[in-house]
LUMDRENKOL-140660 format. One line per field, with one value per atom (N, C-alpha, C): chain; x, y, z; residue in one letter; residue number from 0; atom name. Coordinates in steps of 0.05 Angstrom, whole numbers. Layout:
<atoms>
ch [A	...]
c1 [X	...]
c2 [Y	...]
c3 [Z	...]
aa [A	...]
i [NUM	...]
at [CA	...]
</atoms>
This chain:
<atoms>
ch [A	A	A	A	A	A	A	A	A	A	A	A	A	A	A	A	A	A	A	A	A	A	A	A	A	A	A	A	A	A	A	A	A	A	A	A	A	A	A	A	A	A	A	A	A	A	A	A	A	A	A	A	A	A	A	A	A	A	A	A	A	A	A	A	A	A	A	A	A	A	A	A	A	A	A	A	A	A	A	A	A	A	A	A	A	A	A	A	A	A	A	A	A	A	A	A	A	A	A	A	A	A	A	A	A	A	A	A	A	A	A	A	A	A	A	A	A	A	A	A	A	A	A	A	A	A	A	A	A	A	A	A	A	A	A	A	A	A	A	A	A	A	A	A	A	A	A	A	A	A	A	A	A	A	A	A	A	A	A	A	A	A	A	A	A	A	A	A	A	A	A	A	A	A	A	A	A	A	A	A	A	A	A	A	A	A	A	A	A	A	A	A	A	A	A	A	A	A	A	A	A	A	A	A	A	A	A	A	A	A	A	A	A	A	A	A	A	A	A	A	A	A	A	A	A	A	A	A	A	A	A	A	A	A	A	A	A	A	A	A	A	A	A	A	A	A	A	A	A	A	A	A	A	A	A	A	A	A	A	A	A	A	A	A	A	A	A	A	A	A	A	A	A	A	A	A	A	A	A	A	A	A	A	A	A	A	A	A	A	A	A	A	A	A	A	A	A	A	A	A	A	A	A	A	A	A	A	A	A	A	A	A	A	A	A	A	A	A	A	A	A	A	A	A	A	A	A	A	A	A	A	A	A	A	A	A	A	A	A	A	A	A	A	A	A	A	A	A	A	A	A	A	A	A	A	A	A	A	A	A	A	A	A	A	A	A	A	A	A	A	A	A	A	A	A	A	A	A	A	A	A	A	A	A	A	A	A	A	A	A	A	A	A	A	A	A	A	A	A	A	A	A	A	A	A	A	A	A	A	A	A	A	A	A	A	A	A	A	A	A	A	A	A	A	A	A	A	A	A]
c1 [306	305	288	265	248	231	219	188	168	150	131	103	103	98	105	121	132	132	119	129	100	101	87	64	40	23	41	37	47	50	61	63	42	39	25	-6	-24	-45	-54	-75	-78	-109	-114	-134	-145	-173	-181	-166	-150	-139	-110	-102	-70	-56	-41	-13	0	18	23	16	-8	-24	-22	-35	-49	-19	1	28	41	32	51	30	-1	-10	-12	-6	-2	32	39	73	67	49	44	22	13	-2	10	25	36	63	67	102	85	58	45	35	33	28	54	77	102	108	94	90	104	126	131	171	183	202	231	246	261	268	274	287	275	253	231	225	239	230	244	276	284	274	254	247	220	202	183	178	160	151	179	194	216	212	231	229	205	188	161	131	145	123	116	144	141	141	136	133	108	89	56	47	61	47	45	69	76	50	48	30	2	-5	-39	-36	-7	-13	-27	-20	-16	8	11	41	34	57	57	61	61	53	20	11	-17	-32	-20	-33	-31	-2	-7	-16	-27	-52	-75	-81	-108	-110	-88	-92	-94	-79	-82	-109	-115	-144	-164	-160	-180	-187	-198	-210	-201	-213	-199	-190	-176	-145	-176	-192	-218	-224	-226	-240	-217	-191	-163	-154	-167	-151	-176	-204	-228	-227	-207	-191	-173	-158	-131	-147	-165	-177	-191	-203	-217	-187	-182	-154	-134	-130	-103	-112	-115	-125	-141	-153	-178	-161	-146	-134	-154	-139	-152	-142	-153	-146	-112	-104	-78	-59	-77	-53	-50	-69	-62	-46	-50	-29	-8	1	32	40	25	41	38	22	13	39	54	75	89	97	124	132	112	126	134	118	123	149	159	183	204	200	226	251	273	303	297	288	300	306	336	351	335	344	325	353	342	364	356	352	342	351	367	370	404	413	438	424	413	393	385	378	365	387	411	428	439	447	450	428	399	375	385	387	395	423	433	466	461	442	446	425	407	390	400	424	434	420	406	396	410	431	442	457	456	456	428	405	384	375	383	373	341	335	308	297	306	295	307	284	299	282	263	249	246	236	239	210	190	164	173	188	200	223	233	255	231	218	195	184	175	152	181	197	214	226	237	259	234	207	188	174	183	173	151	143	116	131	119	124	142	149	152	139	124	111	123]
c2 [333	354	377	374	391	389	401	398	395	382	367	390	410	435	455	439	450	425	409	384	368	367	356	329	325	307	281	246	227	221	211	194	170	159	133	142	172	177	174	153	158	178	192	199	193	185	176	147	132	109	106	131	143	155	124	141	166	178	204	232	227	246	277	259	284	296	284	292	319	309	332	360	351	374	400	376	394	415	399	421	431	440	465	479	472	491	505	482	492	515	515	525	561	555	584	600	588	602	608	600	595	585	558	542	519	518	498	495	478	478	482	506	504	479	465	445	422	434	417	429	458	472	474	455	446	431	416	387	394	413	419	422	398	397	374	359	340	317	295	268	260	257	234	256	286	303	297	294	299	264	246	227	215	223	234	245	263	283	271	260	243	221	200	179	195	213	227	242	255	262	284	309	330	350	371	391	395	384	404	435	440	473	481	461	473	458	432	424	442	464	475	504	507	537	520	497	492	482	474	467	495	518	541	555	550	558	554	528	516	488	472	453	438	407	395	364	357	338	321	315	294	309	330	347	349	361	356	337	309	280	279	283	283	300	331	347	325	317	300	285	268	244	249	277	290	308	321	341	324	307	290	266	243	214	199	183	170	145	144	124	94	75	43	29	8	-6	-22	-19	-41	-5	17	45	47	49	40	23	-4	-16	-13	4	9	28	43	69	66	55	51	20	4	-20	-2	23	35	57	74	95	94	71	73	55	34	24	46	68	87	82	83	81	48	37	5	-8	-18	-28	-10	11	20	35	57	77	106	106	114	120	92	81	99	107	131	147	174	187	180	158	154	150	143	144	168	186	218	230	233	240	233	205	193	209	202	209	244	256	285	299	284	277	261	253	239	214	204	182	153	156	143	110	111	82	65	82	70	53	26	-1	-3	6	8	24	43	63	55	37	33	36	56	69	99	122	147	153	136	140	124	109	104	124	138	158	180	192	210	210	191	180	190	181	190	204	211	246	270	263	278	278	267	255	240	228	207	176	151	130	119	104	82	63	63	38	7]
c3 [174	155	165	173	193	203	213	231	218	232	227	217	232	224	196	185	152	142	144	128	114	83	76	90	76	86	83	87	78	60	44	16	21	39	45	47	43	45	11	7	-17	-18	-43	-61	-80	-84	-100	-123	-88	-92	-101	-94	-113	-86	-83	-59	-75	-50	-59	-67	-77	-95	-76	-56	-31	-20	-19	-8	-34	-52	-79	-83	-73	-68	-49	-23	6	-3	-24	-16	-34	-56	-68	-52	-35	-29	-5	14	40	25	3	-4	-22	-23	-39	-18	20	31	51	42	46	79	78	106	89	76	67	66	87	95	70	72	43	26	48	38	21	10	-1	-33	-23	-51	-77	-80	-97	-116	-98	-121	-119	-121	-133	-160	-166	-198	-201	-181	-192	-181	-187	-175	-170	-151	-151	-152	-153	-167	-206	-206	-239	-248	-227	-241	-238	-212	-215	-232	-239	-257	-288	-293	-316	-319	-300	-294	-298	-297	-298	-319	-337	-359	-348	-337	-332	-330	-334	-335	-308	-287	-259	-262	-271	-274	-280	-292	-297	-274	-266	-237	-217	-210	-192	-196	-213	-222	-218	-218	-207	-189	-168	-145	-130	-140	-125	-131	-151	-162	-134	-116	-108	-103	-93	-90	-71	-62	-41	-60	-56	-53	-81	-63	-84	-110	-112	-136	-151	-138	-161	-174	-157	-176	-190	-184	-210	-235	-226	-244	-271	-251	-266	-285	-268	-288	-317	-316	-334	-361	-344	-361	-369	-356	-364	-368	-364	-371	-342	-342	-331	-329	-302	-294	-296	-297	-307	-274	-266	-246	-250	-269	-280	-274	-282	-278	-242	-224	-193	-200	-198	-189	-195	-217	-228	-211	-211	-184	-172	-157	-131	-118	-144	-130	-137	-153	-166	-143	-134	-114	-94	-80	-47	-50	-58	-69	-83	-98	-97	-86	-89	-77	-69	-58	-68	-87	-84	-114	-135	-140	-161	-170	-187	-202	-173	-154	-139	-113	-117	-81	-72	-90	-93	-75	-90	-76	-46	-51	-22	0	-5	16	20	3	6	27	18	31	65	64	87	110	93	100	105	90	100	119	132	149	180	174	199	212	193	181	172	165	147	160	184	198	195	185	190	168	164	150	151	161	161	139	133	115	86	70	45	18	25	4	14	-7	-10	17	10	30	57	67	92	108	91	96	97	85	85	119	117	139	166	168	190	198	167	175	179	169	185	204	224	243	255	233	235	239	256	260	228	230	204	191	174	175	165]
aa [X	X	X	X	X	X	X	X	X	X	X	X	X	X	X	X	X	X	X	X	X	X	X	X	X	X	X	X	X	X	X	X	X	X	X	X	X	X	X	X	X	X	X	X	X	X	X	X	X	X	X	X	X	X	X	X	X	X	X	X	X	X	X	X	X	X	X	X	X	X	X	X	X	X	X	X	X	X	X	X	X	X	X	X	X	X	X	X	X	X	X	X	X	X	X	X	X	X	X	X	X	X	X	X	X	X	X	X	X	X	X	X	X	X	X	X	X	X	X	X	X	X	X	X	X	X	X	X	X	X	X	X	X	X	X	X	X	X	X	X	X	X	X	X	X	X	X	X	X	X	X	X	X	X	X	X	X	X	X	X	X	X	X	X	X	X	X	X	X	X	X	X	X	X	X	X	X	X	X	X	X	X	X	X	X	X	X	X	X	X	X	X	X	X	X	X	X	X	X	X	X	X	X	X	X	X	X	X	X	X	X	X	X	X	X	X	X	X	X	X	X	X	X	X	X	X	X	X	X	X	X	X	X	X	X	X	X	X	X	X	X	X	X	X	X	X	X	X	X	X	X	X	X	X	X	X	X	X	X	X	X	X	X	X	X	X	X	X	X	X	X	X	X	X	X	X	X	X	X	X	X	X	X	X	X	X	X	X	X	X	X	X	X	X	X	X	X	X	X	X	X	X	X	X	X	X	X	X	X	X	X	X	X	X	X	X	X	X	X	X	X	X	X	X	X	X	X	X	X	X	X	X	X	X	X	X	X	X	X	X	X	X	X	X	X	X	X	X	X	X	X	X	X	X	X	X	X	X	X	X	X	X	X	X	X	X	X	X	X	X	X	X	X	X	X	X	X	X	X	X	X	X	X	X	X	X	X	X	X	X	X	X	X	X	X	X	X	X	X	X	X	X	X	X	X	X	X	X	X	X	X	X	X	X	X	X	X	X	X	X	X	X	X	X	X	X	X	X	X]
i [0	0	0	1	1	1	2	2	2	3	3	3	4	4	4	5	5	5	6	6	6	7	7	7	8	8	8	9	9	9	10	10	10	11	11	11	12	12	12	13	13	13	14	14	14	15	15	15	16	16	16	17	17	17	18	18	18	19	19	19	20	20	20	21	21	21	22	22	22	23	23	23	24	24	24	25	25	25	26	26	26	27	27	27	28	28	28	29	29	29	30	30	30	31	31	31	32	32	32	33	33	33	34	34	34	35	35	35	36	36	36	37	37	37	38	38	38	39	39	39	40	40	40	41	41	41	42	42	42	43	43	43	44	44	44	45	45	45	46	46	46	47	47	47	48	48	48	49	49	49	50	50	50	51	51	51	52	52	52	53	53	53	54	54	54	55	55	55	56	56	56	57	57	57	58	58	58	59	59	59	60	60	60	61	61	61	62	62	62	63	63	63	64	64	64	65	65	65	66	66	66	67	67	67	68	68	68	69	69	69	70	70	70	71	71	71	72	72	72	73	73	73	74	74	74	75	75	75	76	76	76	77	77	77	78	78	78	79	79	79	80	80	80	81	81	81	82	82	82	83	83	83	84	84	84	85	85	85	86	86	86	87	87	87	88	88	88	89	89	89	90	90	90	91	91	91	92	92	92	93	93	93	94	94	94	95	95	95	96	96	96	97	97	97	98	98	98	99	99	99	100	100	100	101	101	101	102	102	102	103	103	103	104	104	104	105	105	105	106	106	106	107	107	107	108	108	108	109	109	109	110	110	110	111	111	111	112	112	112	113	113	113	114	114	114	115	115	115	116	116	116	117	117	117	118	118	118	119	119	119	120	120	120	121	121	121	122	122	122	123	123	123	124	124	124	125	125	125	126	126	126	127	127	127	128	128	128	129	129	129	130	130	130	131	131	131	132	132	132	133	133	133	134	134	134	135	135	135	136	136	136	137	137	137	138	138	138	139	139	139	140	140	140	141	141	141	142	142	142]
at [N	CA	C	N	CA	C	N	CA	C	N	CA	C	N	CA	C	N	CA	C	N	CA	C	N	CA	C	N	CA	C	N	CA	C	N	CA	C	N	CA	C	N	CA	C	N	CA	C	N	CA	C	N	CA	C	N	CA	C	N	CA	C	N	CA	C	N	CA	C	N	CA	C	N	CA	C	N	CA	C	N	CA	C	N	CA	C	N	CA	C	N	CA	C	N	CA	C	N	CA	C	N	CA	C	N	CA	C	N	CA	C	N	CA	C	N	CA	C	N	CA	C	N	CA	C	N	CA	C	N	CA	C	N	CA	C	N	CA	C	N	CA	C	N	CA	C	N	CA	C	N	CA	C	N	CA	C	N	CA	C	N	CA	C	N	CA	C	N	CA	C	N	CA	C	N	CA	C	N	CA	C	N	CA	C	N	CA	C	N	CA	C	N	CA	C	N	CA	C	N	CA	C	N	CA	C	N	CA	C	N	CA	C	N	CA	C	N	CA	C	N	CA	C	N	CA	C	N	CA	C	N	CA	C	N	CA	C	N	CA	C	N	CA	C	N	CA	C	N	CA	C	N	CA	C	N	CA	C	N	CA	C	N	CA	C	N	CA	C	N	CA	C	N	CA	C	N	CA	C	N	CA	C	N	CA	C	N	CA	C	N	CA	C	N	CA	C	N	CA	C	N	CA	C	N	CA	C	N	CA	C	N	CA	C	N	CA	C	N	CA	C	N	CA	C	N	CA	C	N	CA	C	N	CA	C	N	CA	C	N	CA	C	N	CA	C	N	CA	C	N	CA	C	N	CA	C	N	CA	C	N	CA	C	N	CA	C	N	CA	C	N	CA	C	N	CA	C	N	CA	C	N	CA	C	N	CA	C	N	CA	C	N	CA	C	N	CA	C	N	CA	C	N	CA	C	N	CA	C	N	CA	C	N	CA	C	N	CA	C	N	CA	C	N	CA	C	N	CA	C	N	CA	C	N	CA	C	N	CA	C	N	CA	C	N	CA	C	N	CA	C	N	CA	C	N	CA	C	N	CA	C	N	CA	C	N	CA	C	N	CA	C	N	CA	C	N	CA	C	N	CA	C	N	CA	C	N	CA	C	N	CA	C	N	CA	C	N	CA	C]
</atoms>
């Protein structure tokens, strides 16, 4: 889909113990200094943005006036925890087993063969979550 040079941080980097977090912030910030590959700018504020955002009980719209406001990736999820709800150890582990799993057997895994299939991807058995397809069609290893 593109270079590694327009392409969001990992899904697999967590913040303040929350995969993804740091990945939905880098593409509002990389997409406001418009270093952020088109093809990314459909599902801004959609799919595993708006279901972060859901999980912390924040409006991605007002997360991304304060992520543009300022701060680094730690001070925004201490943001979230305060403005939106004060994640519990039982709330990690729900997102934290729910996202990186995305598109397997899920309501999801549609999606994920399209993603695949229009990436030229789509022989690859290997890729059977949204953060393994991430991790490759951007050119980072697999894990």
């Amino acid at each position: 889909m593109s270079t590694s040079s327009f392409s969001p941080a990992s899904p697999f980097i967590k913040v303040g113990g929350l995969v993804y977090f740091s990945r939905m912030l880098d593409k509002i910030r990389r997409h406001a200094r418009g270093e952020l590959h088109p093809d990314y700018h459909a599902n801004l504020g959609l799919a595993l943005d708006a279901r972060c955002c859901s999980h912390l009980h924040v409006a991605y719209e007002t997360l991304r006036a304060r992520v543009l406001a300022g701060g680094t990736d730690e001070e925004l999820f201490a943001w979230c925890q305060t403005d939106g709800r004060r994640l519990t150890a039982h709330d990690f582990l729900i997102w934290n087993g729910f996202a990186p799993k995305r598109g397997w057997r899920d309501d999801a895994t549609e999606g994920l063969e399209r993603a695949k299939a229009a990436a030229g991807l789509a022989d690859r058995a290997d890729l059977t979550t949204f953060f393994d397809f991430f991790e490759v069609d951007e050119g980072r290893a697999p894990r």
